[in-house]
DSSP file (Angstrom, degrees, kcal/mol; ACC not computed):
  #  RESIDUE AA STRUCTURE BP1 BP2  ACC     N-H-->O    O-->H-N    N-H-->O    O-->H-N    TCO  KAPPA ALPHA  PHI   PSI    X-CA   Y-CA   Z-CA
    1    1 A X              0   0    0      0, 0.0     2,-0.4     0, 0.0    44,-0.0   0.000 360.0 360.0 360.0 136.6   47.1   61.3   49.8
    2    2 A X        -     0   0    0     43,-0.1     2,-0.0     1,-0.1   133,-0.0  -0.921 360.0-119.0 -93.1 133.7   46.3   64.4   51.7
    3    3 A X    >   -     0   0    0     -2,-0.4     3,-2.2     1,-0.0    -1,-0.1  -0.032  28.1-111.6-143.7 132.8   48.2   65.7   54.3
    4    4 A X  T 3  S+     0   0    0      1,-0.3    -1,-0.0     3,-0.1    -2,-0.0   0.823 121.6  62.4 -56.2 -11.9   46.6   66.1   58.2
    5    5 A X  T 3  S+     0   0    0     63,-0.1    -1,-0.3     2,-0.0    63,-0.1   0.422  76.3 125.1 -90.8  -4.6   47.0   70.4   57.1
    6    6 A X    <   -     0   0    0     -3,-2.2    61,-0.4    61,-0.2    60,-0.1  -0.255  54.0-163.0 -79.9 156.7   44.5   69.6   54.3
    7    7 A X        +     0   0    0     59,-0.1     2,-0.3     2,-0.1    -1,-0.1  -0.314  63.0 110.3-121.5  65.7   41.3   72.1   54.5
    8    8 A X  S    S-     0   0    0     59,-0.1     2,-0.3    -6,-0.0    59,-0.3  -0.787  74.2-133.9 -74.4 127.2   39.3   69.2   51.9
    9    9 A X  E     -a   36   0A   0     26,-0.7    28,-1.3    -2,-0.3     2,-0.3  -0.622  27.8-162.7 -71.5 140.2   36.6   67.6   54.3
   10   10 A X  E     -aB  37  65A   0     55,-1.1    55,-3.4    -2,-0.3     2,-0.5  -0.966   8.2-144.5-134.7 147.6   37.2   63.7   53.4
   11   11 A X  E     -aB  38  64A   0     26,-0.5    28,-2.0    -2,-0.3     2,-0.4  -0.984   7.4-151.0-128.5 134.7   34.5   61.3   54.4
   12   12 A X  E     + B   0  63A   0     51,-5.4    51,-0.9    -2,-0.5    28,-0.2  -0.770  27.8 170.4 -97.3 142.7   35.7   57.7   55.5
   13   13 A X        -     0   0    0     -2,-0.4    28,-1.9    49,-0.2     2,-0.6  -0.565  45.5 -95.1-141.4-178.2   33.2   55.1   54.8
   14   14 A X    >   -     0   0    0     26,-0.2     2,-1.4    -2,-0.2     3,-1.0  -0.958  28.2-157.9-108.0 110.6   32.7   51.3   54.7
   15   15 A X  T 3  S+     0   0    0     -2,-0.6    25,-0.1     1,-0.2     3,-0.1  -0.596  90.5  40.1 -86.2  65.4   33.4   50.7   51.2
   16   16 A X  T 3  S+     0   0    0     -2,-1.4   104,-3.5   106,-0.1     2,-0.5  -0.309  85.6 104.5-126.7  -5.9   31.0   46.8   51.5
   17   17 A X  B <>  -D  119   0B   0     -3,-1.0     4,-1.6   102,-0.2     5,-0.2  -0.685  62.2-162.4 -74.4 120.0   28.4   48.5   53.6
   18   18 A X  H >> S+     0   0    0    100,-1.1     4,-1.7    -2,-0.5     3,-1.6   0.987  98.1  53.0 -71.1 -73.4   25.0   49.0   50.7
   19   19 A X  H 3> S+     0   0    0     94,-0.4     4,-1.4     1,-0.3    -1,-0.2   0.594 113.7  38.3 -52.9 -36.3   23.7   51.4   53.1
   20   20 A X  H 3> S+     0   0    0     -6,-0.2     4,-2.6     2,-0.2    -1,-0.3   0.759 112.3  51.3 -69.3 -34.5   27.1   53.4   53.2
   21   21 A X  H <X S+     0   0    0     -4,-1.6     4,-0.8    -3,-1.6    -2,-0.2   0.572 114.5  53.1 -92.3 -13.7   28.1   53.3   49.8
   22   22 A X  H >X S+     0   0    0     -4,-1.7     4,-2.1    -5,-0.2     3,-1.9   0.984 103.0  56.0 -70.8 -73.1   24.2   54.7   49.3
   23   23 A X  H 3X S+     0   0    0     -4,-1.4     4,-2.0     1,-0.4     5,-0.4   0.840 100.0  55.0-107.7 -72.1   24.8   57.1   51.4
   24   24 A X  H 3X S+     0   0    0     -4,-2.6     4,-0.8     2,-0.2    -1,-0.4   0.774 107.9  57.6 -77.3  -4.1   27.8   58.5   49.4
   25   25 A X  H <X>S+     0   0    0     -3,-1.9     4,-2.5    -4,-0.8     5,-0.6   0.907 100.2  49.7 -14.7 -98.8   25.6   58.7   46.7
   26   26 A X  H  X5S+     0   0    0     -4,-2.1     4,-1.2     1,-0.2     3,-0.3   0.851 110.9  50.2 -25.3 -57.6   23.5   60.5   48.2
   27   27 A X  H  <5S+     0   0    0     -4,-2.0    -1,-0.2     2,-0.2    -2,-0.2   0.871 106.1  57.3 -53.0 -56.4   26.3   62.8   49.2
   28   28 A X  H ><5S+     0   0    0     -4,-0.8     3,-0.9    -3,-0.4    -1,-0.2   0.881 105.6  52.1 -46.8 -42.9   27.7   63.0   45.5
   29   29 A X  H 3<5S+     0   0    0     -4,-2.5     3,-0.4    -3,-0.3    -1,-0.2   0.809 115.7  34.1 -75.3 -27.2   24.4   64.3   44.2
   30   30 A X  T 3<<S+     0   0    0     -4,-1.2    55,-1.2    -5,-0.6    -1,-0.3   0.152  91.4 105.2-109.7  44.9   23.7   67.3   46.6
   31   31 A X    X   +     0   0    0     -3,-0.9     3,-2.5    53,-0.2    -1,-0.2  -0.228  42.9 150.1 -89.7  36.2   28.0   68.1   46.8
   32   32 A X  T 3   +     0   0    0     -3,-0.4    -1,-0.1     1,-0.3    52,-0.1   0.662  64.6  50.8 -64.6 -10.1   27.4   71.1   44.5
   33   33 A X  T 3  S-     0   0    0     50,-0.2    -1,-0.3    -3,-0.1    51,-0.1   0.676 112.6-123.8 -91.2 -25.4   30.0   73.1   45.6
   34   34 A X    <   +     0   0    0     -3,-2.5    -2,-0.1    -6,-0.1    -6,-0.0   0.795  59.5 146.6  97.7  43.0   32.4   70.0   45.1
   35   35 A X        +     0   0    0     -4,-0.2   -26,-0.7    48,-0.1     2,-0.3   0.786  41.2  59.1 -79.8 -14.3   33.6   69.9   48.9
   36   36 A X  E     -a    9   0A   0     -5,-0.2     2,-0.3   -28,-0.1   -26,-0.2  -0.516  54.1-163.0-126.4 165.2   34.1   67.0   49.8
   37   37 A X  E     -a   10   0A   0    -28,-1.3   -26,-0.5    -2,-0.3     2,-0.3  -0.663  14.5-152.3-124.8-175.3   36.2   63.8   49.0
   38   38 A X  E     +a   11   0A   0     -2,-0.3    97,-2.3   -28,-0.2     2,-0.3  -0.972  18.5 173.0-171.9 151.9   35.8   60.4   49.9
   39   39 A X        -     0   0    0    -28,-2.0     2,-0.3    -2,-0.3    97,-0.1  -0.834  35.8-125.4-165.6 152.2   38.1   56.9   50.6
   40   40 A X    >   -     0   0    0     -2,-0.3     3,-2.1   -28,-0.2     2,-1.0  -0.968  26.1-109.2-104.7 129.3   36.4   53.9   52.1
   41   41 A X  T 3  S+     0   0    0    -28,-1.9   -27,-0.1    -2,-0.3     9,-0.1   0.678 116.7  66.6 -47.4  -4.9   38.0   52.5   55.2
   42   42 A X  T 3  S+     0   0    0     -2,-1.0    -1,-0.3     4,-0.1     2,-0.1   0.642  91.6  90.1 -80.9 -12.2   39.3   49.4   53.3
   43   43 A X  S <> S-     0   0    0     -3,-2.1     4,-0.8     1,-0.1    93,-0.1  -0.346  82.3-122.3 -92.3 161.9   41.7   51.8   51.3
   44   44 A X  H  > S+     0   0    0     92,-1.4     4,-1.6     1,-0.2    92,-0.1   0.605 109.5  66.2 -82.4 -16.7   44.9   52.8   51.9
   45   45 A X  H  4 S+     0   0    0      2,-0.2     4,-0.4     1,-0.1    -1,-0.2   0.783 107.0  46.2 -40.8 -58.1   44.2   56.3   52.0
   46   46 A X  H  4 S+     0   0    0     -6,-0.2     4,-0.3     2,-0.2    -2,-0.2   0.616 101.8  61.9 -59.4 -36.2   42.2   55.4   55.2
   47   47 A X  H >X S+     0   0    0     -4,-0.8     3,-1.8     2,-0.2     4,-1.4   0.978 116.3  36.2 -40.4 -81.3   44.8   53.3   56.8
   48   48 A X  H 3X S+     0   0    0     -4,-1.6     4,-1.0     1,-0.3    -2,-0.2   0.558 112.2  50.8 -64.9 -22.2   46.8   56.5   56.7
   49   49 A X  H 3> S+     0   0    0     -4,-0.4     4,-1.3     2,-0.2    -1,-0.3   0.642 109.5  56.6-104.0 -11.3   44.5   59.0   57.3
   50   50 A X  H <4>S+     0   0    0     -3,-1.8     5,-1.6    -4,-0.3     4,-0.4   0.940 119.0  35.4 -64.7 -50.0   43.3   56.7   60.6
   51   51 A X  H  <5S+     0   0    0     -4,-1.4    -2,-0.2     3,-0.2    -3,-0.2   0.671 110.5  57.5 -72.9 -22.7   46.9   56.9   61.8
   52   52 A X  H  <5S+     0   0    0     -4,-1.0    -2,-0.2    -5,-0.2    -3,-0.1   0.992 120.9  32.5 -79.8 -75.7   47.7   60.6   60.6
   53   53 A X  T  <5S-     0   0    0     -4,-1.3    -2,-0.2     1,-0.1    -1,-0.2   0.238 108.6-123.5 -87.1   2.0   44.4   62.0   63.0
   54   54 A X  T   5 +     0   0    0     -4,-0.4     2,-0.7     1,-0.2    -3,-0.2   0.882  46.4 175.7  78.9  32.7   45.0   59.2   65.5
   55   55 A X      < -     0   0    0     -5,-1.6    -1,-0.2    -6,-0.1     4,-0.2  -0.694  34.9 -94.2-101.4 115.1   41.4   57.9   65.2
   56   56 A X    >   -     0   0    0     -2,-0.7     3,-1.8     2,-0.1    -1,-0.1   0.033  20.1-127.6 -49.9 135.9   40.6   54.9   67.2
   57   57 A X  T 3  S+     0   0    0      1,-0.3    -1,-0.1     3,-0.0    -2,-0.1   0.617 101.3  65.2  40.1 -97.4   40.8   51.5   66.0
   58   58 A X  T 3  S+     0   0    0      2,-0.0     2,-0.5     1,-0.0    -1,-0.3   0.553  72.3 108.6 -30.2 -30.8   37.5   50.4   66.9
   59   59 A X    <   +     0   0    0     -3,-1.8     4,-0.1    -4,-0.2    -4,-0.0  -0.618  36.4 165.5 -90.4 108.5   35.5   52.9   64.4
   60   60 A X        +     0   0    0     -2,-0.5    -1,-0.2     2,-0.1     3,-0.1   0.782  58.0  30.6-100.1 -63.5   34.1   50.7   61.6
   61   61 A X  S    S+     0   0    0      1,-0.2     2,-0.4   -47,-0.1   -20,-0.2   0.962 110.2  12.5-110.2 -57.6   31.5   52.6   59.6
   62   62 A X        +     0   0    0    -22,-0.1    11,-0.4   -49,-0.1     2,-0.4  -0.781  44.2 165.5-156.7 129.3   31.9   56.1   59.4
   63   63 A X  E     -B   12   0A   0    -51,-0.9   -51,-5.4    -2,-0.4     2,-0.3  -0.885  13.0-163.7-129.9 143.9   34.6   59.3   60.0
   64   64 A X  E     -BC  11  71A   0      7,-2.4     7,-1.7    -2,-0.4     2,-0.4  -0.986   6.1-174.2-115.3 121.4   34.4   62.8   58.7
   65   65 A X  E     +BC  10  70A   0    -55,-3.4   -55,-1.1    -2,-0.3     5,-0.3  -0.811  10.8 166.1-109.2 160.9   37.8   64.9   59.0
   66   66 A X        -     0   0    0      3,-2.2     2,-0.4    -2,-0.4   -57,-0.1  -0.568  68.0 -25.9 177.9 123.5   37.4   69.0   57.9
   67   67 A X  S    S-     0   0    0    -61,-0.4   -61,-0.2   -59,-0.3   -59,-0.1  -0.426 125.4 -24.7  81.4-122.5   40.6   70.6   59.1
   68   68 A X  S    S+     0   0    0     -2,-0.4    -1,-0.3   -63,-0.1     2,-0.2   0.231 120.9  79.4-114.0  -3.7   42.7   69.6   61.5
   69   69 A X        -     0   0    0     -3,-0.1    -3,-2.2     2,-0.0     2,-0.3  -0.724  54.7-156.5-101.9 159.1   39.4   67.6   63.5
   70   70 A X  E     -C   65   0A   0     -5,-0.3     2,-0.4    -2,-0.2    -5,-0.2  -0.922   5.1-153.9-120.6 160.6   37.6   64.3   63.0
   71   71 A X  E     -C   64   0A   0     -7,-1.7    -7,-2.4    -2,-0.3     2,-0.2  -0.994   3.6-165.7-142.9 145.2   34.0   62.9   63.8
   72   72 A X    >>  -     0   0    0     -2,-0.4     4,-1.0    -9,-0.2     3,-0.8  -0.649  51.5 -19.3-113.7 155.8   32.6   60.0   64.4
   73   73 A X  H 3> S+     0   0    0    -11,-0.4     4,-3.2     2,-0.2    -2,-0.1  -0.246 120.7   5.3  69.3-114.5   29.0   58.5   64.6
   74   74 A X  H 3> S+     0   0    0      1,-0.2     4,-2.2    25,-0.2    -1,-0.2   0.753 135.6  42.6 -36.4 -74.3   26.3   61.2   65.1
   75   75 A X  H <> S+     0   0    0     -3,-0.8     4,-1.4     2,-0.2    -2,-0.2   0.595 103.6  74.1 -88.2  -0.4   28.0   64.2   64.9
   76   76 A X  H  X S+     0   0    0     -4,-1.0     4,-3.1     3,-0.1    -2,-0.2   0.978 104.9  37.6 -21.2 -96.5   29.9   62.6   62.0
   77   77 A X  H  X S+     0   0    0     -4,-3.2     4,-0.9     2,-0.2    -2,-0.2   0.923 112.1  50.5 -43.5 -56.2   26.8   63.1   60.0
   78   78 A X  H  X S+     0   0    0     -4,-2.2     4,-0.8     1,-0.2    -1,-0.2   0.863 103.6  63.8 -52.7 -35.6   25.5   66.2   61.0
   79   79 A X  H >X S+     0   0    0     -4,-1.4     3,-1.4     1,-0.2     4,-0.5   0.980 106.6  49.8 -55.0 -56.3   29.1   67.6   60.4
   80   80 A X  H >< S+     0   0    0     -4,-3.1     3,-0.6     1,-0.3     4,-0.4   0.747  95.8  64.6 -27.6 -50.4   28.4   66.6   56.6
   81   81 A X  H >< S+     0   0    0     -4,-0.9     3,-1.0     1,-0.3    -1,-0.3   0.620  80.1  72.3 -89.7 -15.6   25.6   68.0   56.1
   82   82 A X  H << S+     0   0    0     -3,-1.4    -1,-0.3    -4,-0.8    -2,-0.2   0.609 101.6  55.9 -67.2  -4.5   26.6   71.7   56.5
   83   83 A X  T << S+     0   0    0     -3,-0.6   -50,-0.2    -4,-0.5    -2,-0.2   0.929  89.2  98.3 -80.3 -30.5   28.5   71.1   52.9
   84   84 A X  S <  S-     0   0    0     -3,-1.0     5,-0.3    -4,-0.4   -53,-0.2  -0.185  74.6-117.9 -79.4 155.9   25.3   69.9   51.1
   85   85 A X    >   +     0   0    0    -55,-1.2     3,-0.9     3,-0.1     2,-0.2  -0.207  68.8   8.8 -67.1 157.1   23.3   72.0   49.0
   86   86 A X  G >  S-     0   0    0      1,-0.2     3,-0.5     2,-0.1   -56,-0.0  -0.543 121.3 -18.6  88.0-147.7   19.5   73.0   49.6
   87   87 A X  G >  S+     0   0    0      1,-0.2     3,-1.1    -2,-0.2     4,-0.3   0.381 108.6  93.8 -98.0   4.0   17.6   72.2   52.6
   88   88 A X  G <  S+     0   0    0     -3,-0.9    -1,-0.2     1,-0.3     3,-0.2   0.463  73.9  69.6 -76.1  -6.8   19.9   69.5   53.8
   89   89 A X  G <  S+     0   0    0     -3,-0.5     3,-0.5    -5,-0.3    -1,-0.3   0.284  77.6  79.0 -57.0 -14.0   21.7   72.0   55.9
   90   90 A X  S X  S+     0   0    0     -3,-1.1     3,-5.4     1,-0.2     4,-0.2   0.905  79.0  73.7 -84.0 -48.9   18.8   72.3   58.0
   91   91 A X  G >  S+     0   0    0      1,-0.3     3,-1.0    -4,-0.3    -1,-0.2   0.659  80.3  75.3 -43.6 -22.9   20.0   69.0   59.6
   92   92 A X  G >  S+     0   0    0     -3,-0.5     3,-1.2     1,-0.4    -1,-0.3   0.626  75.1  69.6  -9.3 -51.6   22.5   70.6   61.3
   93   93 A X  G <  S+     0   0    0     -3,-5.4    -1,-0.4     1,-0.3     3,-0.3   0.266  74.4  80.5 -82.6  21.6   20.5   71.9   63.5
   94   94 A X  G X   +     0   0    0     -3,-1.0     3,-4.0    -4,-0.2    -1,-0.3   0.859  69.9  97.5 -88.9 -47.8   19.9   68.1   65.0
   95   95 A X  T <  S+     0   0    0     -3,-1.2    -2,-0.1     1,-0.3    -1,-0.1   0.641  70.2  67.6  -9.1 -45.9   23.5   69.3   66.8
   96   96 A X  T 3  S+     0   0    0     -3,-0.3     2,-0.4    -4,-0.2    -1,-0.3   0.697  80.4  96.1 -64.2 -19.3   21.1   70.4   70.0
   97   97 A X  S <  S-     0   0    0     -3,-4.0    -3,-0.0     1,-0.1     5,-0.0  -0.776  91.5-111.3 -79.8 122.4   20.4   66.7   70.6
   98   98 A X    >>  -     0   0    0     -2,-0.4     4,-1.1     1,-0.1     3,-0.9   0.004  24.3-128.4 -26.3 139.6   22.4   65.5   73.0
   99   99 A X  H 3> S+     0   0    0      1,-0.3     4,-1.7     2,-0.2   -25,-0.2   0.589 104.0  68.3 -90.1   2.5   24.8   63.0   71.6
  100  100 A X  H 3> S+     0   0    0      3,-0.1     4,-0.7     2,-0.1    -1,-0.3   0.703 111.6  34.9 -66.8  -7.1   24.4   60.6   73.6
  101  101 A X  H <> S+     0   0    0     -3,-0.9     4,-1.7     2,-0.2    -2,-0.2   0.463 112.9  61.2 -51.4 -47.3   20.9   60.2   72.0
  102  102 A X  H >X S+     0   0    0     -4,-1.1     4,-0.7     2,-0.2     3,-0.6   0.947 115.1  37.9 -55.3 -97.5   22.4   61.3   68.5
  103  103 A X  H 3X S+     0   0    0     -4,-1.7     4,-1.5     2,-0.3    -2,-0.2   0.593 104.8  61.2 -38.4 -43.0   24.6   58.2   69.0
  104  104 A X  H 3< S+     0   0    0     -4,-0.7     5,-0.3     1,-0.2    -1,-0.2   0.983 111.7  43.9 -41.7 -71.5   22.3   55.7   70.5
  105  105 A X  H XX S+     0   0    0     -4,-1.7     4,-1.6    -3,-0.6     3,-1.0   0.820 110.1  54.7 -30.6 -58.6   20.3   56.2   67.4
  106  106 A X  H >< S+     0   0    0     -4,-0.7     2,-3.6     1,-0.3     3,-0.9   0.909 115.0  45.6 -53.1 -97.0   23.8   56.0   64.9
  107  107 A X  T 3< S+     0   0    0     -4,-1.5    -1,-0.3     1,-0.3    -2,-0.1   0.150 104.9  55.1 -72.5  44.2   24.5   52.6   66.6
  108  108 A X  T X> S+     0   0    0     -2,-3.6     4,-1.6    -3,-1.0     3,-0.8   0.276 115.5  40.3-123.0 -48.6   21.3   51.1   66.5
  109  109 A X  T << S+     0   0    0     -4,-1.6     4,-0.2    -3,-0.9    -2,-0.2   0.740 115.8  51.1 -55.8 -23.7   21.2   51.6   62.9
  110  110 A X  T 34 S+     0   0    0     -4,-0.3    -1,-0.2     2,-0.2    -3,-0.1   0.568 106.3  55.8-101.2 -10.7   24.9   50.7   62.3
  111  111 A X  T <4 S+     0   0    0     -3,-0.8    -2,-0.2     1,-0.2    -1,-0.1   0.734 114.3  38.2 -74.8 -32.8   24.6   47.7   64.0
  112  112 A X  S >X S+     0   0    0     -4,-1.6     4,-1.3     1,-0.1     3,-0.9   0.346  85.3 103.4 -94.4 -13.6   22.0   46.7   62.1
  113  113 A X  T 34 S+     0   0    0      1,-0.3   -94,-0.4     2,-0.2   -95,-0.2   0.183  79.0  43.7 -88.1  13.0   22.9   47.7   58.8
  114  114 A X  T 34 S+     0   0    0      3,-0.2    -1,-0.3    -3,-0.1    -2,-0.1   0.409 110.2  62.0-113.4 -18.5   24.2   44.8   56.8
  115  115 A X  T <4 S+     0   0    0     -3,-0.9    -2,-0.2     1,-0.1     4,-0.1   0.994 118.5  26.6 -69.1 -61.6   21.3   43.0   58.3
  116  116 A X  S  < S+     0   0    0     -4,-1.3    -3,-0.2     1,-0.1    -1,-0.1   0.706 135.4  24.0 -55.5 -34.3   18.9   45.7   56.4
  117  117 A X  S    S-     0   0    0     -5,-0.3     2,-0.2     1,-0.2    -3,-0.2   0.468 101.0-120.7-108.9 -27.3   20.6   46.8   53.7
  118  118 A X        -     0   0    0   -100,-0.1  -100,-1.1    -5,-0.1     2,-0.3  -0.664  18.2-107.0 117.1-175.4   23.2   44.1   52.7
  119  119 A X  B     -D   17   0B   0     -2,-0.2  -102,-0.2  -102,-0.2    -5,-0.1  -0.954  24.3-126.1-157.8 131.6   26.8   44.1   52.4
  120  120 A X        -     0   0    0   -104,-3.5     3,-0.1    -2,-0.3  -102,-0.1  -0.267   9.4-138.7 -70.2 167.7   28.9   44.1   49.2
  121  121 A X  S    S+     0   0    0      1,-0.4     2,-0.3     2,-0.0    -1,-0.1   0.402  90.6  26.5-108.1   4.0   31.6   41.5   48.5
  122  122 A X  S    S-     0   0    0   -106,-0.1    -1,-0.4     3,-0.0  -106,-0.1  -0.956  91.1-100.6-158.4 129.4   34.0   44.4   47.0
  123  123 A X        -     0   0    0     -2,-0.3     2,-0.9     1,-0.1  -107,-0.1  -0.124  51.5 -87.8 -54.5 163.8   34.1   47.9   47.5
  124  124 A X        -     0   0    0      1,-0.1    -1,-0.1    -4,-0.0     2,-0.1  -0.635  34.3-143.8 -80.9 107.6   32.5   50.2   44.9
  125  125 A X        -     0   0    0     -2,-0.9     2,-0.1     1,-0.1    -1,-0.1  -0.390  27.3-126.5 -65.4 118.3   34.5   51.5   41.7
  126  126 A X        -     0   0    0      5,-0.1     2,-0.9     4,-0.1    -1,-0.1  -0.273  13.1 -98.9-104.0-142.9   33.8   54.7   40.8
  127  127 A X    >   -     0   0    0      1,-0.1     2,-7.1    -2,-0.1     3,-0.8  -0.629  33.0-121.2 -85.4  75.7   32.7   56.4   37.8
  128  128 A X  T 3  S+     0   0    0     -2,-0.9     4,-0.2     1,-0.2    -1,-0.1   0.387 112.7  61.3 -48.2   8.4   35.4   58.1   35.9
  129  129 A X  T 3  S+     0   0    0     -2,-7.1    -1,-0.2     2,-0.1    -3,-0.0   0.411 115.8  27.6 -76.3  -5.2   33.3   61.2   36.4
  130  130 A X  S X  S+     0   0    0     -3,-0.8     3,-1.8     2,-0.0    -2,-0.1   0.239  89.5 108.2-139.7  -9.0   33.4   61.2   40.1
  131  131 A X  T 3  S+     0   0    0      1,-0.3     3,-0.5    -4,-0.3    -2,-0.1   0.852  70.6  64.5 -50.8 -50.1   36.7   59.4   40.3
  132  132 A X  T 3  S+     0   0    0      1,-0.3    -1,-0.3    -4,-0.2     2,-0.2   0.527  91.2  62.2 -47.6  -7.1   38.5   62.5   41.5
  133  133 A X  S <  S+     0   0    0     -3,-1.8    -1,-0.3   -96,-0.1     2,-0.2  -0.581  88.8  90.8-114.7  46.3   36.7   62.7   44.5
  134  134 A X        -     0   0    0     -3,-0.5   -95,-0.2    -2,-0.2     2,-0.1  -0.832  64.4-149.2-135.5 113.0   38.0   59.5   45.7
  135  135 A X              0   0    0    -97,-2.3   -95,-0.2    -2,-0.2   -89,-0.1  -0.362 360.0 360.0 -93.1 157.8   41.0   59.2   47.6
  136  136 A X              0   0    0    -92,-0.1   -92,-1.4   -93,-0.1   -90,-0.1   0.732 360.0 360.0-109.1 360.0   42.6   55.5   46.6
């Protein structure tokens, strides 16, 4: 487990959400620099690291910690994206939309998102090649 002092970005997930566990996919492939770590909120890892940063309760789908901060929803993502490689940095720049807008969007999509994409009965084991980058 890593320690609230850690400077590893960890990305919190819904380890039965298809759309999430896609989504760190996605993330895996274009990490080239090898920043970032990942735990799904069902893990104990997550438990702790909700209580270590104080992050409310309510937040379901998806948190990004780097540093001593966390994010939620919107700026979640956009926080991410300055790690990936390429042109995916450019999303960043979405940061100038207001977030209530940002968010509106995020929850319309998260609301919806076992409805469109499905939902697993178990989180997703990974690979023992990417199994370090998983917090348990």
């Amino acid at each position: 487990m890593m320690n609230k002092d850690n400077t590893t970005p960890i990305i919190v997930f819904d380890g039965v959400c298809n759309l999430c566990n896609g989504a760190v996919q996605f993330l895996l492939k274009r990490d080239k620099r090898d920043a970032l770590r990942f735990t799904a909120m069902q893990s104990e890892a997550a438990k702790e690291l909700l209580v270590t940063y104080q992050i409310p309760t309510n937040v379901d789908s998806f948190v990004f910690i780097d540093g001593n901060k966390y994010y939620i929803k919107s700026t979640a993502a956009l926080q991410v994206s300055k790690y990936l490689s390429g042109l995916w940095k450019v999303f960043y720049l979405c940061m100038i939309i207001p977030v209530p807008i940002r968010d509106y969007i995020y929850d319309w999509v998260a609301k919806n998102r076992f409805k469109w994409f499905g939902r697993r009965t178990e989180c997703m084991l990974p690979t023992p090649e990417i199994k370090k980058k998983f917090l348990n």
